[in-house]
C-alpha positions in Angstrom: -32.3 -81.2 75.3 -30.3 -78.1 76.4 -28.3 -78.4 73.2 -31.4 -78.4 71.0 -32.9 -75.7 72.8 -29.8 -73.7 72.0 -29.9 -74.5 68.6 -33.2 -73.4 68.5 -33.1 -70.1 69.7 -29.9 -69.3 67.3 -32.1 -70.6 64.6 -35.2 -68.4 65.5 -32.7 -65.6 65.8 -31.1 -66.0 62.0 -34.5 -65.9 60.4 -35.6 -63.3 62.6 -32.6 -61.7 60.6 -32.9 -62.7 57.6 -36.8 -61.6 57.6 -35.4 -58.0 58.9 -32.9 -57.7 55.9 -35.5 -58.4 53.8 -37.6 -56.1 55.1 -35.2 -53.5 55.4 -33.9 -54.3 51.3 -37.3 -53.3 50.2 -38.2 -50.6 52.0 -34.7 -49.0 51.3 -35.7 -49.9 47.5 -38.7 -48.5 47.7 -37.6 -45.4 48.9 -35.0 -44.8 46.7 -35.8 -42.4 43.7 -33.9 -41.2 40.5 -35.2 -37.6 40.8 -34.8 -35.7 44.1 -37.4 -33.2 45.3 -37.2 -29.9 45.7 -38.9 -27.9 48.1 -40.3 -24.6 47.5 -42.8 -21.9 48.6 -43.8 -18.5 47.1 -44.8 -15.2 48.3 -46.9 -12.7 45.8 -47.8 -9.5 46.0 -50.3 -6.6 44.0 -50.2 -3.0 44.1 -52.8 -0.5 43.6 -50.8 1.7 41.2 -52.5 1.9 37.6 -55.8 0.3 38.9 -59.2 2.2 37.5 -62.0 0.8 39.1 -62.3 -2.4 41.9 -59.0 -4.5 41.7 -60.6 -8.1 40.6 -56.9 -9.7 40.4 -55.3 -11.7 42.8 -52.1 -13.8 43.0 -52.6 -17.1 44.7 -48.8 -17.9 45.7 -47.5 -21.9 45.7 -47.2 -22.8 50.0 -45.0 -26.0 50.4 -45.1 -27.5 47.1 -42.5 -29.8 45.7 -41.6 -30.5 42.2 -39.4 -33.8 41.1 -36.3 -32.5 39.0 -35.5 -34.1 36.2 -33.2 -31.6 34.4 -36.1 -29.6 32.7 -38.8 -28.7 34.5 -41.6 -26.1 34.3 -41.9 -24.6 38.1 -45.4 -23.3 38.8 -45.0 -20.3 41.2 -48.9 -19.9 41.9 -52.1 -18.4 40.1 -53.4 -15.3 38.8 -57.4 -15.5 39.6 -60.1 -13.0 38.1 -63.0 -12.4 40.6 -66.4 -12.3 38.8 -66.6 -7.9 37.9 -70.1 -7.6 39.0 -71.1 -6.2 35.4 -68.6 -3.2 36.0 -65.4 -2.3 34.2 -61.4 -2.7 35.9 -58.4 -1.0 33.8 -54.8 -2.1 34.7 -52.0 0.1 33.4 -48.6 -0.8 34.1 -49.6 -2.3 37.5 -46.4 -3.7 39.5 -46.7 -7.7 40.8 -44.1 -9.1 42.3 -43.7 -13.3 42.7 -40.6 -14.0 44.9 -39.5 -18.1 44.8 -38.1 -19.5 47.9 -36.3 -22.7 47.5 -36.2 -24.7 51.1 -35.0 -28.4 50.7 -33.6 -30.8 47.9 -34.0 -34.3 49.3 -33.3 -34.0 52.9 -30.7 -31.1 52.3 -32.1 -27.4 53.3 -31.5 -24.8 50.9 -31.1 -22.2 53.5 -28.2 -20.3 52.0 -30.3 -19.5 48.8 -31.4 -16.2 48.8 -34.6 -15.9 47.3 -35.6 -15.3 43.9 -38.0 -12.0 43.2 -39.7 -11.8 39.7 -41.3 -8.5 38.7 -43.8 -7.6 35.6 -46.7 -5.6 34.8 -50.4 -6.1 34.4 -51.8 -4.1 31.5 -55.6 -4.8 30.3 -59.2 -4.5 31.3 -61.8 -6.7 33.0 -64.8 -6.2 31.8 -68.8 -7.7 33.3 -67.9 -10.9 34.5 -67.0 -12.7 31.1 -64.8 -10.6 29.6 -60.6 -9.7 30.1 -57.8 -8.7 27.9 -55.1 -8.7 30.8 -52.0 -9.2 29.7 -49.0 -9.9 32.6 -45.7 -8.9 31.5 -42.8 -10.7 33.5 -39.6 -8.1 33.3 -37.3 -9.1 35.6 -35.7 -11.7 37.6 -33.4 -10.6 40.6 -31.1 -14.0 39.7 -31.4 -16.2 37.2 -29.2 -19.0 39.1 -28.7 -20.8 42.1 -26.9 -23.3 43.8 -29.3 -26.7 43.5 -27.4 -29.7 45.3 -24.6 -30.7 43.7 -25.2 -28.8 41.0 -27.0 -25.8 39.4 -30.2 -25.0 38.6 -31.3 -21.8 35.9 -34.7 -19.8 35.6 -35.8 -18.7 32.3 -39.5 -17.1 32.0 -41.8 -18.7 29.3 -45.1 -17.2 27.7 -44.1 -14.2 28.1 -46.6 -11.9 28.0 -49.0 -14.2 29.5 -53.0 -14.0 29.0 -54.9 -13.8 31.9 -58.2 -15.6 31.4 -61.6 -14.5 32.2 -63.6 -15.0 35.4 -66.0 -17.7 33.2 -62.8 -20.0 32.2 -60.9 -21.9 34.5 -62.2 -20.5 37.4 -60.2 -17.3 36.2 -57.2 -18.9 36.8 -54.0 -18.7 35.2 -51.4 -20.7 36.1 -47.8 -18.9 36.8 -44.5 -20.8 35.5 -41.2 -20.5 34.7 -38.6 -22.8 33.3 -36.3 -24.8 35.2 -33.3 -26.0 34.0 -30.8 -28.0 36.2 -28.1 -29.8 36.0 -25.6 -32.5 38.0 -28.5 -32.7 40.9 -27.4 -35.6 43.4 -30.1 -36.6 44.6 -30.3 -37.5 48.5 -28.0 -40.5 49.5 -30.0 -43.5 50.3 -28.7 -46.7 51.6 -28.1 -49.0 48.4 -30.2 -52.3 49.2 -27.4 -54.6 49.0 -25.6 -52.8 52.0 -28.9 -53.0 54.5 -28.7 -56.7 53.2 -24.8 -57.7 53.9 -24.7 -55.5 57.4 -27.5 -57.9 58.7 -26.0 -60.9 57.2 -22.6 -60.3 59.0 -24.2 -59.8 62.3 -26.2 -62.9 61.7 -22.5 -64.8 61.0 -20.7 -63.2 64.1 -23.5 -63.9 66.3 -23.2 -68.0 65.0 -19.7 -67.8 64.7 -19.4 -66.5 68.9 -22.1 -69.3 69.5 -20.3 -72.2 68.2 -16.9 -70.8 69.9 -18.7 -70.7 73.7 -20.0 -74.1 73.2 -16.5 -75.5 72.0 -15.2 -73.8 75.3 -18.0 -75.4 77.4 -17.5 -78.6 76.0 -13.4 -78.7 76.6 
């Protein structure tokens, strides 16, 4: 009875085991991914120079968003938004904006030593009643147009370039803000292969038998 007993309780302990590594294999599977994540937040800013009339524009910056990289990737960096004018008339001439990208985290690996990336441009235009806008934003300058990404590198170009800001009655009056990404030799994070959750368990499962069957061969002599 003892012996059975034993047997049992190795037996419940194998499948217990067994049922873990398989456990462990999918979840491990289902967490791993081809693209990483990157990690990112913005901060935006307006100033009053240029501005004839009540300032209707806003920059709604991008607060802990991710984006999966592929290799080409278009990077929103927030929104403009036209407020409803009220029936009155705004002129923009050469108004400074500035949208600064901060890059936190690829995967689980911070991004702490990338400086952060400032973009510059103009608005130019008028906003006219509440339906009306011809505000162009003019993106001039990028303070890098590189950084370290992982493994690898990752480029900024800008796109639409001058960009149409859209009226109060479209959208919302909101315009999305983008640039290009463009990276390249991205790891992404390192994530136990399946296979390797599956043999760890399976060679404790054999030591454990293998230690059981010696103590009884010892009991028995």
């Amino acid at each position: 009875m003892r012996r059975t007993r034993g047997w049992t309780g190795l037996r419940n302990a194998l499948l217990a085991l067994s049922f873990a590594g398989c456990a462990a294999t999918g979840a491990s599977a289902a967490a791993i991914s081809s693209d990483p994540i990157m990690k990112y937040s913005t901060a935006v800013q307006i100033d009053s120079t240029g501005i004839t009339g009540n300032n209707v524009i806003s920059i709604t910056p991008a607060t802990n968003s991710g984006i999966e990289i592929t290799g080409k990737d278009n990077l929103a960096l927030g929104t403009f938004v036209i407020a409803a004018n009220n029936g009155g008339t705004t002129t923009y001439k050469n108004t400074p904006f500035s949208i600064t990208l901060i890059p936190t985290s690829i995967g689980d690996t911070s991004l702490s030593d990338v400086a952060p990336i400032k973009i510059t441009g103009v608005l130019n235009g008028k906003v006219s009643g509440n339906f009306h806008s011809t505000v162009e934003a003019t993106f001039d300058s990028l303070s890098a147009s590189s950084f370290k990404l992982g493994n690898g590198t990752a480029n900024l170009s800008l796109v639409d370039n001058p960009k149409l800001l859209v009226p109060s009655s479209s959208n919302g009056g909101q315009t999305t803000i983008e640039t290009q990404l463009v990276s390249n030799n991205v790891a992404p994070p390192a994530v136990p292969e399946p296979s390797t959750v599956a043999m760890f368990l399976t060679t404790i499962g054999g030591l454990g038998l293998r230690r059981h069957v010696q103590n009884r061969r010892r009991a028995a002599a």
